[in-house]
C-alpha positions in Angstrom: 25.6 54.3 -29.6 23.5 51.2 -31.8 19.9 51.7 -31.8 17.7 50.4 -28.8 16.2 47.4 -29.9 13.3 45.3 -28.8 14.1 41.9 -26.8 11.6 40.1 -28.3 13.6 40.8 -31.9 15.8 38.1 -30.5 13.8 35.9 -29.3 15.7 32.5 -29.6 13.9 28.9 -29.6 16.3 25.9 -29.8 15.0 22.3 -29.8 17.0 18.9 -29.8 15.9 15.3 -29.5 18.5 13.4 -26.7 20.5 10.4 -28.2 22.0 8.0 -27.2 25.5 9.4 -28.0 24.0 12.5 -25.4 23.6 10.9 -22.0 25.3 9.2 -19.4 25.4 5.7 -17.8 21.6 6.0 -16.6 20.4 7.2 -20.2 19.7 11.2 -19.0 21.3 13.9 -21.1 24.6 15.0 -19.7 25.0 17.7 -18.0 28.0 19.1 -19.7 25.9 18.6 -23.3 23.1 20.6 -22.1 24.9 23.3 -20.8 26.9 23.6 -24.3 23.2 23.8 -25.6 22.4 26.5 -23.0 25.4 28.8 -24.4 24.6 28.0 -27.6 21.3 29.4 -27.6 22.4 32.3 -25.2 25.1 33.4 -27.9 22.4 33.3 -30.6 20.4 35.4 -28.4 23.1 38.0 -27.6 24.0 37.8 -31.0 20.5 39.1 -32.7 20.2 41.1 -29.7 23.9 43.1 -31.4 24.6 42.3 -34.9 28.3 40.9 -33.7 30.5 38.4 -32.5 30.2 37.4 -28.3 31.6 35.6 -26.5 30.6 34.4 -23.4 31.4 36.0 -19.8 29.8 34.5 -17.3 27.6 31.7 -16.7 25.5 31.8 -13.4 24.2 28.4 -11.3 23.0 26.1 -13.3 20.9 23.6 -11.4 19.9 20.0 -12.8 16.3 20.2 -11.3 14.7 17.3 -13.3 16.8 15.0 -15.7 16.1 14.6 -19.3 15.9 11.3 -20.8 17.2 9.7 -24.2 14.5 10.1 -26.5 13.3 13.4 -24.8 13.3 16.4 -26.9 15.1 19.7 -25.6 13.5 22.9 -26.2 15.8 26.0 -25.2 14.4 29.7 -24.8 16.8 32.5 -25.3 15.7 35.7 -24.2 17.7 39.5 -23.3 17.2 40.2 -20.0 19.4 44.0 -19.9 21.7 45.0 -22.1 24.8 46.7 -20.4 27.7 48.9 -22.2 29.2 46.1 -23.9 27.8 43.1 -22.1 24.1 41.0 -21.9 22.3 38.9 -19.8 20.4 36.8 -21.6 17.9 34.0 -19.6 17.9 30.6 -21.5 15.1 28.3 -19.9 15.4 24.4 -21.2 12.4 22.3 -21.2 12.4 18.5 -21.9 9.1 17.4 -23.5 8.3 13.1 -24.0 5.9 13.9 -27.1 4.3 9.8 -27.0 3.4 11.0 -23.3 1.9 14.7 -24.4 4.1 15.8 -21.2 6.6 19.0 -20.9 8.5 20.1 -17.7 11.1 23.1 -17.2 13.9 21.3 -16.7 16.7 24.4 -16.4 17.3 28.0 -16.2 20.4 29.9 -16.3 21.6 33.4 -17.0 24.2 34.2 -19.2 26.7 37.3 -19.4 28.0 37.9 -23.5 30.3 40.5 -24.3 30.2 41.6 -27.7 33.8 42.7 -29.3 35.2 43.6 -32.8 37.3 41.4 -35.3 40.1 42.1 -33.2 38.7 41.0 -30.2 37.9 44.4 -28.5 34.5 44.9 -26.7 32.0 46.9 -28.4 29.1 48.7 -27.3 25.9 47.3 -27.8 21.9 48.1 -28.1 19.7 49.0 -25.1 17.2 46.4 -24.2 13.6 48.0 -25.1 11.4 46.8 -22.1 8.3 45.7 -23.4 5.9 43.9 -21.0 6.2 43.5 -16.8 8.2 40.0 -17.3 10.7 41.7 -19.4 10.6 44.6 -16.3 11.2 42.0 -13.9 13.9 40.4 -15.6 15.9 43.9 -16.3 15.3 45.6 -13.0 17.0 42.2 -11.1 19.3 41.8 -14.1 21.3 44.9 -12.2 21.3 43.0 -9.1 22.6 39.6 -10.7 25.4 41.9 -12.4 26.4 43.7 -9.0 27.0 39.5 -7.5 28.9 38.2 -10.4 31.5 41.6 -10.2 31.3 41.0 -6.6 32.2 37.3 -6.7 35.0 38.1 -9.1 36.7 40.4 -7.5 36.1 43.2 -9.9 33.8 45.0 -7.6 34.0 45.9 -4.0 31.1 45.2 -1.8 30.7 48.4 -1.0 30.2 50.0 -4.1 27.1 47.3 -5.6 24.5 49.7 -5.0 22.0 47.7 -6.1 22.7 45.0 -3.2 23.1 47.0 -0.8 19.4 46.6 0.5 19.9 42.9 0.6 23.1 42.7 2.4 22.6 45.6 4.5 25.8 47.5 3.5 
C-alpha cells in the first residue's frame, strides 16, 4: 500500500486566457473546450495525488452556470476529494476572471473519478487522501456518497447494497 499523502500536495492551479479560436458563435468559451480543460487539470491532480498514469472514469454534471467570454482568463482548481483502492475524486472548480474589470466569478464545478493503472494498463492501488481541514472533511465524507450514485447509475452496483445512500433514498 503507497504512503498516505496529503491533498493539499496536489493542489492543482490551471489558468488560460479564452481566444478567439476557443468560443462559439456568441464569443463564450465552448463548452466542449472547457471541459477538456476540466480533465486536464483533474488528471494533473490525480496524477500528484499517485505518482502514475490515470485515466479518466467518470465525469459527473457539469453545469454551464455563467459563460466565459473571449478575452476572459480561466483559472482551474484541482483538488483530491477521497482517494479509493485504485480510483480518485478529484473536484476541479473553473473561474473566469475579466482582469480590465478587476471582476472573478465561479463559473463551474465538476467532480472527476481517475483510475490509476500500470504500463500495461492494469489498475493500481493508490495513496489515502490525508484529511486535513473541515472543507477537505466535507468533500471526503460526501465523496462516498457521490461514488455509491455513479456505481449505481452504471449498473455496477445494486441499489441495495450503496450503504451510504441509503438514508437518502430510504432503502
Amino acid at each position: 500500500m503507497p504512503k498516505p499523502k496529503s491533498i493539499k500536495e496536489s493542489i492543482t492551479i490551471m489558468t488560460e486566457m479564452v481566444m478567439p479560436n476557443d468560443t462559439n458563435t456568441l464569443g463564450n468559451l465552448m463548452g466542449g473546450n472547457l471541459m477538456r480543460m476540466m480533465d486536464i487539470a483533474g488528471a494533473i491532480t490525480a496524477q500528484k495525488h499517485c505518482n502514475r498514469i490515470v485515466v479518466t472514469a467518470s465525469v459527473d454534471n457539469v453545469s454551464f452556470v455563467n459563460p466565459i467570454p473571449l478575452g476572459n482568463v480561466v483559472t482551474l482548481e484541482g483538488k483530491i476529494t477521497r482517494a479509493f483502492t485504485t480510483s480518485m475524486e478529484v473536484v476541479v472548480n473553473v473561474f473566469s476572471e475579466n482582469i480590465p474589470a478587476g471582476t472573478k466569478t465561479k463559473t463551474n464545478q465538476a467532480f472527476l473519478t481517475f483510475v490509476a493503472v500500470d504500463q500495461t494498463g492494469r489498475p493500481i492501488e493508490v495513496p489515502e487522501a490525508i484529511i486535513e481541514t473541515e472543507e477537505e472533511k466535507e468533500l471526503y465524507d460526501s465523496a462516498q456518497r457521490r461514488r455509491e450514485l455513479r456505481l449505481v447509475l452504471a449498473g455496477r452496483l445494486k441499489p441495495e447494497e450503496a450503504t451510504a445512500l441509503k438514508s437518502i433514498f430510504n432503502l
